[in-house]
C-alpha atoms as one frame of an Amber mdcrd trajectory, in Angstrom:
protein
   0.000   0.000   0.000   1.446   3.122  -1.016   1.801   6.145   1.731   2.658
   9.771   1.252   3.871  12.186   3.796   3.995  15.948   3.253   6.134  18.207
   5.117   6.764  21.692   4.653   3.245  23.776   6.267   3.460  26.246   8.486
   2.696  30.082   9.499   3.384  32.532   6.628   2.449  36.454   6.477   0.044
  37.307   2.772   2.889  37.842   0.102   5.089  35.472   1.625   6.352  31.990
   0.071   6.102  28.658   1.638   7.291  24.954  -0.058   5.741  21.647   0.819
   7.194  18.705  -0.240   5.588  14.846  -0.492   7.394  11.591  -0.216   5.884
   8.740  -1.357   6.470   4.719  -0.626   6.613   1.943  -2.876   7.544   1.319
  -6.610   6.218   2.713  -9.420   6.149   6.263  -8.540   6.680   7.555 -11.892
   3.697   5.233 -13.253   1.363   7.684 -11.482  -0.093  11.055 -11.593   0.582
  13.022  -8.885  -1.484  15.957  -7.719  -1.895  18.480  -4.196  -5.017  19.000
  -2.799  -6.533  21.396  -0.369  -9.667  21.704   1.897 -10.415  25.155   3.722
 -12.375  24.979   6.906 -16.044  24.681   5.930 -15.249  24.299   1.960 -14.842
  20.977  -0.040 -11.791  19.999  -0.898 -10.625  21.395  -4.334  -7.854  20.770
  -6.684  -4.523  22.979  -6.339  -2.093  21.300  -8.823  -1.438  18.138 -10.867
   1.502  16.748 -12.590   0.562  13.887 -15.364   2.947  10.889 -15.261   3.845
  12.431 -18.622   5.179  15.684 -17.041   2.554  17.820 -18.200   0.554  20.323
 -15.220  -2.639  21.621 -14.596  -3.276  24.127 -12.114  -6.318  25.356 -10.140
  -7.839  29.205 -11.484  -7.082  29.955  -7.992  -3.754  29.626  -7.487  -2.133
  29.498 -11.585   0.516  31.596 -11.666   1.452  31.845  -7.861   2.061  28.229
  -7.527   4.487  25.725  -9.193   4.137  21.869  -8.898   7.100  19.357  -9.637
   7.892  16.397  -9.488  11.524  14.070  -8.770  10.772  10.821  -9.394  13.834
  10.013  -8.584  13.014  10.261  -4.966   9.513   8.941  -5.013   8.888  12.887
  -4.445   7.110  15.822  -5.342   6.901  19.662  -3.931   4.709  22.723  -4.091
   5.977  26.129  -4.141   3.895  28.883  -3.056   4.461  32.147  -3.657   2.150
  35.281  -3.396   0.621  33.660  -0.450  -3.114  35.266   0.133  -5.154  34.769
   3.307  -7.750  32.481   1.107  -4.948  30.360   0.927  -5.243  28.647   4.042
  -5.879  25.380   4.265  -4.964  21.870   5.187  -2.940  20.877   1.771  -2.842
  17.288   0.682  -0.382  15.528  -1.365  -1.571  11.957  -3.390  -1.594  10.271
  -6.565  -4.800  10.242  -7.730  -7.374   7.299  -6.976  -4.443   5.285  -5.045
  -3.990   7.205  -2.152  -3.695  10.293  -0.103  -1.396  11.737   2.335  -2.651
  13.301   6.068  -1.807  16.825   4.933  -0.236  19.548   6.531  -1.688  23.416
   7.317  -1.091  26.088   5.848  -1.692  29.226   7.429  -1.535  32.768   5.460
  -2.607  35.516   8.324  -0.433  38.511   9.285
């Protein structure tokens, strides 16, 4: 069973930058696409990012052009870099692969 862990959430001010990063177990890695996630308290989950297994991205309205999405697969691993933070970005931020599984997140917090 494959498991992800992100890392990399924390307490930023609007404007600022924060990176979160997702490891993944198992084999395969690069088989998969891999995507980050996000749920706001009291809104439904929503897509931030994805990267297809064949490199290509898509990116949420939301957050295009603030946020880029990679991937290593390398190391079983891929990040999230935030930039342009805004308060509307908070939220708990979730790191999977699509229909296999899904990290526990990690919060993100954008207040000043």
């Amino acid at each position: 069973q494959v498991q992800l862990v992100e890392s990399g959430g924390g307490l930023v001010q609007p404007g600022g930058s924060l990176s979160l990063s997702c490891v993944a177990s198992g084999s395969a890695f690069s088989t998969f696409h891999v995507a980050w996630h996000r749920q706001a308290q009291g809104h439904q989950r929503e897509i931030v990012a994805q990267v297809y297994r064949n490199g290509s991205t898509y990116y949420g309205d939301s957050v295009k052009g603030r946020f880029t999405m990679s991937r290593d697969n390398s190391k079983n691993a891929m990040y999230l870099q935030m930039n342009s933070l805004k308060v509307e970005d908070t939220a708990k931020y979730f790191c999977g692969l699509p229909g296999i599984a899904w990290g526990h997140g990690t919060q993100v917090t954008v207040s000043s």
